[in-house]
C-alpha positions in Angstrom: 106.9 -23.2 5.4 107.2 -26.7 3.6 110.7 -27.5 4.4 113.2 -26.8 8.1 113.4 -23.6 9.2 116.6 -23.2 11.2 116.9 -21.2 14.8 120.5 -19.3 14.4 121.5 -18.8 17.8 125.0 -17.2 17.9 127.1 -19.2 15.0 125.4 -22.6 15.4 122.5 -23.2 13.1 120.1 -25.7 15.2 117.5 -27.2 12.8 113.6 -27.0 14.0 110.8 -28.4 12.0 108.5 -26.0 10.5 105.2 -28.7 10.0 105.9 -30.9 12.7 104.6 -34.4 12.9 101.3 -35.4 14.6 100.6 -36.1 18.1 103.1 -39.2 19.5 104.4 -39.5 16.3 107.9 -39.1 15.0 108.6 -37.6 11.2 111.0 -35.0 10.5 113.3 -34.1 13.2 112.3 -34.6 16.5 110.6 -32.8 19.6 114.1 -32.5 21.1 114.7 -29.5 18.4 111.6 -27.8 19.8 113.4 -26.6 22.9 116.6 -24.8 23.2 118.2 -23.6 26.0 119.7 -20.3 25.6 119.4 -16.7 25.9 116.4 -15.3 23.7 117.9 -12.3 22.7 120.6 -14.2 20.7 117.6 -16.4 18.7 116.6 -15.4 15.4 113.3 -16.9 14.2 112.7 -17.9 10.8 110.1 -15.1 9.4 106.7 -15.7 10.0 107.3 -16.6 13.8 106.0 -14.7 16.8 107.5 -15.0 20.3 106.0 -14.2 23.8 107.0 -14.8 27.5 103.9 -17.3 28.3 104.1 -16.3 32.5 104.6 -13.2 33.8 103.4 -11.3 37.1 102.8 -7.7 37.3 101.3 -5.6 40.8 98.1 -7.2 40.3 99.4 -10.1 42.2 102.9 -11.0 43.6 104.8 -8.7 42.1 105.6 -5.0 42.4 105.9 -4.5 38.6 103.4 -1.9 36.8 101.7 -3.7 33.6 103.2 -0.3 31.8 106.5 -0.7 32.5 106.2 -4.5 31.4 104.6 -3.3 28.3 106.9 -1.2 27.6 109.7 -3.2 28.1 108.5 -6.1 26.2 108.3 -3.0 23.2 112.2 -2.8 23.6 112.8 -6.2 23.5 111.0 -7.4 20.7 108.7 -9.7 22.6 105.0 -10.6 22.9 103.9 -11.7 26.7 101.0 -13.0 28.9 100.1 -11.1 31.9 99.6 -14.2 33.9 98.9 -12.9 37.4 97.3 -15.3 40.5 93.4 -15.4 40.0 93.5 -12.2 39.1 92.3 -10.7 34.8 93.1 -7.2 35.3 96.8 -6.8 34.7 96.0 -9.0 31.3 93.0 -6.7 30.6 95.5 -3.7 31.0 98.4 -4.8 28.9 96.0 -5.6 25.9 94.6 -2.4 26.8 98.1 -0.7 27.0 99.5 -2.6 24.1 97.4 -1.4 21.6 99.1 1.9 20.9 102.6 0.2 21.4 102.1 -2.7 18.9 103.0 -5.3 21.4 101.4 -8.6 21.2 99.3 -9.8 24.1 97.9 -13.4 25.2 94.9 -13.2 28.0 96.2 -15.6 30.7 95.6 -16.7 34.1 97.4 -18.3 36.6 94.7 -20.0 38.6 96.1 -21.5 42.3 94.1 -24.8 43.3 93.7 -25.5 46.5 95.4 -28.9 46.4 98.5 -27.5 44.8 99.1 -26.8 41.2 99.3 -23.6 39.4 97.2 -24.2 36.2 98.0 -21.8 33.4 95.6 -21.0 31.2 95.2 -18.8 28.0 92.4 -17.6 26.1 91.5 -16.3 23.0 90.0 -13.4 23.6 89.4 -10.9 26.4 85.7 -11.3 26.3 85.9 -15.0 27.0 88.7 -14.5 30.0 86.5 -12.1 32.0 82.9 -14.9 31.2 85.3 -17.6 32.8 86.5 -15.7 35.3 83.7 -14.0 36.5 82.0 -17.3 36.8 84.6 -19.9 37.5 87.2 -17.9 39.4 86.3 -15.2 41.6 83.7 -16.2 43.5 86.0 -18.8 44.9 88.4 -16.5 45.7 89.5 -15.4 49.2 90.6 -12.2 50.9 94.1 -13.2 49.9 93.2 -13.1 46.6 96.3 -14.7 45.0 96.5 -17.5 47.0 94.8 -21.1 46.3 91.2 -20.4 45.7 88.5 -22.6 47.2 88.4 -25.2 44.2 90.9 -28.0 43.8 92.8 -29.2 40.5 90.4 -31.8 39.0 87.5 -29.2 39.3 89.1 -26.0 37.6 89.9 -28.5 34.9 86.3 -29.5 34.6 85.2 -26.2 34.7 87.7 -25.4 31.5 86.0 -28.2 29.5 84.6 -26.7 26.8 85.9 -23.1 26.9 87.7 -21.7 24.2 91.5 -22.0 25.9 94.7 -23.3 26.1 95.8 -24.9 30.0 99.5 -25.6 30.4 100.6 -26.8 34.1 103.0 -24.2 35.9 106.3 -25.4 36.6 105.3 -28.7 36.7 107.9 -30.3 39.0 106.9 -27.4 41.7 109.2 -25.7 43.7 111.3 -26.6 46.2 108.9 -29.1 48.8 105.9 -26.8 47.4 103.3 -28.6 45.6 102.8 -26.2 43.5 103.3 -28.7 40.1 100.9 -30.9 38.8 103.5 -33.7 38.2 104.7 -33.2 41.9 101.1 -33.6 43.1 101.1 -36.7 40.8 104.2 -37.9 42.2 103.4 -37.7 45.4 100.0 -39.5 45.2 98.0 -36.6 45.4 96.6 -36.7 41.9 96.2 -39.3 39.4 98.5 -39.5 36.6 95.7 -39.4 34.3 95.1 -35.7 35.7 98.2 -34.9 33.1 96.6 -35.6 30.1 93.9 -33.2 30.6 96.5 -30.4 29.5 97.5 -28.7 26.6 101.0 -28.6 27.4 103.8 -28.8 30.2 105.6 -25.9 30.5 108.9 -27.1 29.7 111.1 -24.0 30.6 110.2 -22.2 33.7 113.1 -19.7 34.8 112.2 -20.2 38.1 113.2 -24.2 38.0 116.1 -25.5 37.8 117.9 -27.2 34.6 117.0 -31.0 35.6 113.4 -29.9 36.9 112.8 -28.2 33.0 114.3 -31.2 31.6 112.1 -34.0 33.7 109.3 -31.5 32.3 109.8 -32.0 28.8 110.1 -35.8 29.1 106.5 -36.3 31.1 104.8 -34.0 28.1 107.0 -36.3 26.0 105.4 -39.2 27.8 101.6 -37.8 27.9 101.8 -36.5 24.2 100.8 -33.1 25.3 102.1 -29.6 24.0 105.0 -27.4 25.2 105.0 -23.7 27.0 108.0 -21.6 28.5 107.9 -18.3 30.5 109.9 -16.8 32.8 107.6 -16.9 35.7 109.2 -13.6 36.6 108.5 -11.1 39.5 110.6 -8.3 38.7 110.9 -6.6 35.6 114.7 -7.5 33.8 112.9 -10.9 34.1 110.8 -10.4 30.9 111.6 -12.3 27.9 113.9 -14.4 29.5 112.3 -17.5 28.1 110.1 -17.3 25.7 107.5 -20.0 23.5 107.4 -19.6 19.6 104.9 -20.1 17.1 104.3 -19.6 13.4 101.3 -17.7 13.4 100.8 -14.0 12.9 97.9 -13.5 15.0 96.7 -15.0 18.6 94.4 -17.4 17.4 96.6 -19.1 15.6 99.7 -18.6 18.2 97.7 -20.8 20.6 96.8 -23.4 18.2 100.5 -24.2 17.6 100.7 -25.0 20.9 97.8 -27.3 21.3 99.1 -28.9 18.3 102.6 -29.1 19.6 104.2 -27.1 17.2 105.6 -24.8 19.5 109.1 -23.8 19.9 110.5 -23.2 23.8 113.5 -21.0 24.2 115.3 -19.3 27.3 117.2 -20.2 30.4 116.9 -20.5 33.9 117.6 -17.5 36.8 121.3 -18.0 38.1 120.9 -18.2 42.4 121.1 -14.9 43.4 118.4 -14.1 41.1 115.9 -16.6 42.0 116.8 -15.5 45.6 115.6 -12.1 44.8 112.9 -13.0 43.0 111.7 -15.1 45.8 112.1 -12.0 48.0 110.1 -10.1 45.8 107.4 -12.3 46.0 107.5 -13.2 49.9 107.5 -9.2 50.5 104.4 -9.2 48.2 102.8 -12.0 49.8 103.6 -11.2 53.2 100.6 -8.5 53.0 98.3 -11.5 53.2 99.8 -13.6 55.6 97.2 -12.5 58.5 94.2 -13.3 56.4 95.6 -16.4 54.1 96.8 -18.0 57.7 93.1 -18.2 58.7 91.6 -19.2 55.5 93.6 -22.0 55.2 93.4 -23.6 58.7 89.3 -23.2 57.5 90.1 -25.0 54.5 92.0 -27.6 55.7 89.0 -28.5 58.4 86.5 -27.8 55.8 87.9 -29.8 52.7 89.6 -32.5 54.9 89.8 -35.9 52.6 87.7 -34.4 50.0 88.1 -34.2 46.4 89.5 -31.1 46.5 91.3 -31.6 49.5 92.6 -35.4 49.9 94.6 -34.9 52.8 98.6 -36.5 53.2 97.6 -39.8 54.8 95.3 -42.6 55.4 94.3 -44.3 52.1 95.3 -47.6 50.8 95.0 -45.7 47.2 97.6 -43.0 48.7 99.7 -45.3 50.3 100.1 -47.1 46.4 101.0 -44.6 45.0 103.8 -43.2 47.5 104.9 -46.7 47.0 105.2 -46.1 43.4 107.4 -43.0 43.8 110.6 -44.6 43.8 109.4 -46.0 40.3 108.8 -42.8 39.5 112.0 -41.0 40.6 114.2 -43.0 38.5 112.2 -40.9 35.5 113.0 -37.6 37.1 
């Protein structure tokens, strides 16, 4: 496509670049038509364009969803989607597996949990290379609670994806609630440096778990660090799927993620009203509450055996930590 493709979503005609301009520069249009909030199902893509809820949970982690149910939902719905359970490949290697007799288009993901906070998304381009990092990179540093944080902190799972053939997009990057769970909160708050950011790919920019201002502060630090743009629902139960969704001219996986490291990505979908990210969240506690026992322990461990470490650099104490809380207000203003 040489010229603007246009989203129609209901009667208004929104104009998104097709060839968008380089990194941190500004040509046709602007990065501003590259994310629209609204409901997916009333989007129609120029031709050529795939679609796929980059953040979903299925059984294999904190969610009581079958992979076969969000296959075949995602069928129904017209939409691609990455399994992206915590730690955990084999709800991604059954939906490709799954998918193949349903014609429904599948990205390998991840969501890794570091041990100092952030949930690190990450996408691959192939099965083959998902399970080789994983095997080597993610389970053996991961605990009886096997969805929770695993033994390595942020700056180290982001070393250990130099090199691999991926795509890494930060989780809800604003975190939720007084969770750290966001790379930009743990930023914020002193706990990483900002320069951690532009080690990404992308910012996920819609997360239906976040709300409206926290997606919007999202878009501007990607904006800010010149990195790529995600969406997904995040979601826990199943009517969740497809409720936001990242868009790509491409017509195969390969080239789906290279839109989004080359920011060409289009973001589209809306947040959960309260009552359902209240029974999302009771979804997932009910799920998590299985490892409560277990996780309890491990982490008191962790928190003795990581004290003021790299991966672990504790709330208080530094001069370094101490600057940077100071520089929070700063910061705020942004948000």
């Amino acid at each position: 496509m040489n010229a603007l493709a246009h989203i129609y979503i209901c009667r208004t005609v929104v104009p998104a670049v097709a060839c968008f301009p380089a990194r941190g520069k500004m040509g046709m249009g602007t990065v501003r038509d590259r994310v629209v909030f609204g409901n997916p199902s009333g989007v129609r893509l120029p031709e050529g364009f795939m679609r796929a809820d980059m953040h979903f949970h299925t059984r294999y982690s904190d969610s009581y969803t079958s992979v076969r149910d969000t296959i075949d939902l995602a069928k129904r719905r017209g939409t691609g989607v990455a399994v992206t359970d915590h730690n955990l490949i084999q709800g991604s290697l059954e939906a490709m597996e799954i998918a193949k007799d349903k014609g429904v288009f599948i990205v390998p993901g991840i969501e890794i949990s570091s041990w100092d906070g952030p949930h690190i998304l990450v996408y691959f381009y192939s099965a083959g290379e998902m399970k080789e990092y994983w095997k080597k990179y993610t389970r053996p540093y991961i605990h009886s609670s096997r969805w929770l944080a695993i033994d390595k902190g942020t700056e180290w799972i982001l070393n250990s994806l130099e090199g691999v053939n991926c795509v890494v997009s930060a989780a809800h990057p604003l975190g939720y609630l007084a969770s750290v769970k966001g790379v930009q909160k743990a930023i914020n708050l002193g706990i990483l440096d900002e320069s951690v950011a532009g080690r990404f790919d992308s910012y996920e920019v819609i997360c239906g778990g976040m709300f409206r201002s926290e997606n919007l502060a999202a878009r501007r630090y990607a904006d800010e660090y010149g990195i790529g743009y995600t969406g997904g629902s995040d979601g826990h139960i199943l009517h969740e799927l497809g409720t936001v969704v990242t868009a790509c001219e491409s017509d195969d996986l390969g080239g789906f993620l290279d839109s989004i490291a080359e920011q060409t990505s289009i973001v589209i979908g809306r947040e959960k009203n309260p009552p359902r990210k209240f029974a999302t969240a009771m979804a997932s506690t009910s799920r998590f509450s299985t490892s409560c026992p277990s996780s309890s322990l491990e982490r008191k461990f962790q928190s003795v055996r990581y004290r003021r470490t790299h991966d672990y650099p504790g709330k208080t104490g530094s001069k370094l930590m101490r600057r940077r809380r100071s520089a929070l207000r700063q910061r705020l203003e942004f948000v």
